[in-house]
C-alpha positions in Angstrom: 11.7 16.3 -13.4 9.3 17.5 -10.6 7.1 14.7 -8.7 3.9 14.7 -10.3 1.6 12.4 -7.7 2.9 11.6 -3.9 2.4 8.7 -2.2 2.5 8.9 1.8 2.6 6.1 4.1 0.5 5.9 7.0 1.9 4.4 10.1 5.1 6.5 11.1 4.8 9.2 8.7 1.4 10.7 8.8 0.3 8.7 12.1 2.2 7.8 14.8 1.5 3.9 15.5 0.7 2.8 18.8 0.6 -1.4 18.7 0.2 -1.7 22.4 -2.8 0.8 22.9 -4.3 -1.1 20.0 -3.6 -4.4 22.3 -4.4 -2.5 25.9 -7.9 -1.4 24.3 -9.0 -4.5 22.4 -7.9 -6.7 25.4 -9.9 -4.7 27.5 -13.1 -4.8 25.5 -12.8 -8.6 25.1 -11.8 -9.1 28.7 -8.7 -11.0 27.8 -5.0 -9.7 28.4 -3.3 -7.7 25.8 -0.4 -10.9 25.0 -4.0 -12.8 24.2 -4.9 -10.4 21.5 -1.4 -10.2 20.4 -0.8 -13.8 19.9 -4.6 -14.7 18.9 -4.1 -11.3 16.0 -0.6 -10.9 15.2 1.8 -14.2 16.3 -1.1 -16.2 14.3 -0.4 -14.2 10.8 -3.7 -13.1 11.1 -2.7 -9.3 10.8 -0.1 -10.1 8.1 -3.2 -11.5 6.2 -5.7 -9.2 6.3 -3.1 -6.7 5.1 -2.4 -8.7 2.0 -6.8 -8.8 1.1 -8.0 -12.2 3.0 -11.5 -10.4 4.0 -13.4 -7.6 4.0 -13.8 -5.4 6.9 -16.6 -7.6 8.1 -14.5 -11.0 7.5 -12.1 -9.1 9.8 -14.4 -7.9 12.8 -15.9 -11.5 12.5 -12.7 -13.0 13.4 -12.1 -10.7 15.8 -15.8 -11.5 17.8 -14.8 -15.3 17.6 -11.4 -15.3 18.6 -11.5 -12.6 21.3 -15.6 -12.8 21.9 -15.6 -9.1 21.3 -19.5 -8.6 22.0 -19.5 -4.5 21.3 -20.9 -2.4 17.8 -19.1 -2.7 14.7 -18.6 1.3 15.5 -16.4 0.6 19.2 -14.7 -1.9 16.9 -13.4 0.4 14.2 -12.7 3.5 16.9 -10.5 0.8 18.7 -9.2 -0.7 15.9 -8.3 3.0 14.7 -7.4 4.6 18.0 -4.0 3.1 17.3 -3.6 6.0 15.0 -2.1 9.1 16.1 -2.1 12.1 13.7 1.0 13.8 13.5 0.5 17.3 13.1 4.0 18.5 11.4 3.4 15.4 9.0 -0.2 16.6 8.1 1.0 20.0 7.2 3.6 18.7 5.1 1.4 16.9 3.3 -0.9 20.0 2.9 2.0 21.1 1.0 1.0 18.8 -2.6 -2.6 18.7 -1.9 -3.6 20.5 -4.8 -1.6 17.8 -6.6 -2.5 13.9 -6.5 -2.1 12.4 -3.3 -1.9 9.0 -2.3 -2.0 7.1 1.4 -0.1 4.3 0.4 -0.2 2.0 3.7 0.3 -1.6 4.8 -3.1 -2.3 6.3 -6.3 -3.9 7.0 -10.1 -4.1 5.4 -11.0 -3.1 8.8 -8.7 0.2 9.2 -9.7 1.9 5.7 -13.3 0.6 6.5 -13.3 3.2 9.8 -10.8 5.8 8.4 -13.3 8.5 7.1 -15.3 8.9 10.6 -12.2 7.7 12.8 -9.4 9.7 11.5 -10.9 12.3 9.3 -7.8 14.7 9.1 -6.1 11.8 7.6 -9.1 10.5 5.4 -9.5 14.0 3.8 -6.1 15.0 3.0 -6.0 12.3 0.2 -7.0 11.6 -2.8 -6.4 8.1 -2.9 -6.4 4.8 -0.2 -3.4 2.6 -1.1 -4.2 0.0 0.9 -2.3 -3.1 0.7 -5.6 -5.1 1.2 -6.7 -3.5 -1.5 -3.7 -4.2 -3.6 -3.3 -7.7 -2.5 0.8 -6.8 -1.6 2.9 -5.0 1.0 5.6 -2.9 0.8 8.8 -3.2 -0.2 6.9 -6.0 -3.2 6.9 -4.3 -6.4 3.1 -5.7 -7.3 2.8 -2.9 -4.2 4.2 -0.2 -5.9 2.9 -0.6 -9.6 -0.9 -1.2 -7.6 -0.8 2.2 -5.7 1.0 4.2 -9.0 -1.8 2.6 -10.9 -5.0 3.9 -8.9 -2.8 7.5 -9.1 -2.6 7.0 -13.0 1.1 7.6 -13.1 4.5 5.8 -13.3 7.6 5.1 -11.1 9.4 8.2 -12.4 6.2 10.7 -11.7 6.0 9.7 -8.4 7.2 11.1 -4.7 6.9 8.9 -1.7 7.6 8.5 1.9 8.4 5.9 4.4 9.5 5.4 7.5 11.1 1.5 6.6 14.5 2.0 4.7 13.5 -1.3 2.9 10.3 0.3 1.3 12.8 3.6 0.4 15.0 1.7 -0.8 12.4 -0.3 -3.2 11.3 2.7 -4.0 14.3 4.4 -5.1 15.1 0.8 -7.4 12.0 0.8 -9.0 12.6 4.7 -10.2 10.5 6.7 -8.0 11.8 9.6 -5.7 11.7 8.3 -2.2 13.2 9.6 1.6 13.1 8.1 4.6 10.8 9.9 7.1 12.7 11.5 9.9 10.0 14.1 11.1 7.5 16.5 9.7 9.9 19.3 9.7 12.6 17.2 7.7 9.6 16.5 5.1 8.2 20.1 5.2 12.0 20.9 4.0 12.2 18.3 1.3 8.4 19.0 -0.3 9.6 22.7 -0.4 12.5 21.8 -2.2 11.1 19.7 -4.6 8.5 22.1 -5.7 11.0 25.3 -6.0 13.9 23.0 -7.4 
């Protein structure tokens, strides 16, 4: 049976993730050294939470103002914040492939990222019909509660469904849970497997 609703990831599929511009360009707002932000955000599990739901996208850019004494608009915020995001042209196109189908961005992320997606990263925003974020969902990738949250919001089950990842542990949770999934290994590989998949 043909795919009926695809689910893309974010980070490494569509985008290209840049961590350390995210840390140069925070750290550099705040006046505080990149491994600050890193270990104040990330080594603190302060990332990991957000991405699971703890706050909104103002919980998250209040933390950020107290822990880093960010003292910019909530707009430099979110174009920071989202400027670790680099649209990956071949992806996008591949993508443009199903858009007349339903179309998810099915990502591990933050309040604060889907917040500033629509004005940030519009060529991303646009292309789909729903945001799968894992804040949202209250799980991450590879956790089955994941899965069945994004599927839900598409209407659809495991079996219906197409998705890409660049993690082999989220494929391969994929794959075990019944949905058609492939590992991401460029926009021309995906351009080849959408085309296949439709005309199959």
């Amino acid at each position: 049976m043909k795919p009926r609703v695809f689910l893309f990831d974010l980070g490494g599929v569509v985008c290209r993730f840049h961590r350390e511009r995210r840390l140069e360009l925070l750290g550099a707002a705040c006046g505080v050294s990149a491994r600050r932000v890193e270990s104040e955000l990330y080594e603190s599990g302060l990332i990991a939470a957000w991405d699971r739901g703890k706050g909104d996208a103002d919980d998250v850019e209040r933390e950020i103002r107290r822990r880093l004494g960010f003292s910019g608009t909530a707009g430099e915020l979110r174009r920071i914040w989202c400027g670790a995001f680099e649209p990956d042209p071949e992806a996008l196109a591949a993508a443009d492939l199903v858009r007349d189908r339903p179309t998810a961005l099915f990502t591990d992320n933050d309040a604060l990222l889907r917040a500033g997606l629509p004005e940030r990263l519009p060529e991303v925003d646009e292309r789909f019909d729903v945001l799968a974020f894992s804040c949202g969902l209250g799980a991450t990738k590879p956790a089955e509660e994941a899965f069945a949250g994004a599927l839900g919001l598409l209407g659809a089950t495991a079996g219906e469904a197409f998705f890409v990842d660049d993690r082999e542990a989220n494929v391969r949770a994929a794959r075990e849970l019944g949905l058609t999934a492939v590992l991401f290994e460029g926009g021309a590989a995906l351009r080849r497997t959408l085309e296949r998949l439709l005309t199959g």
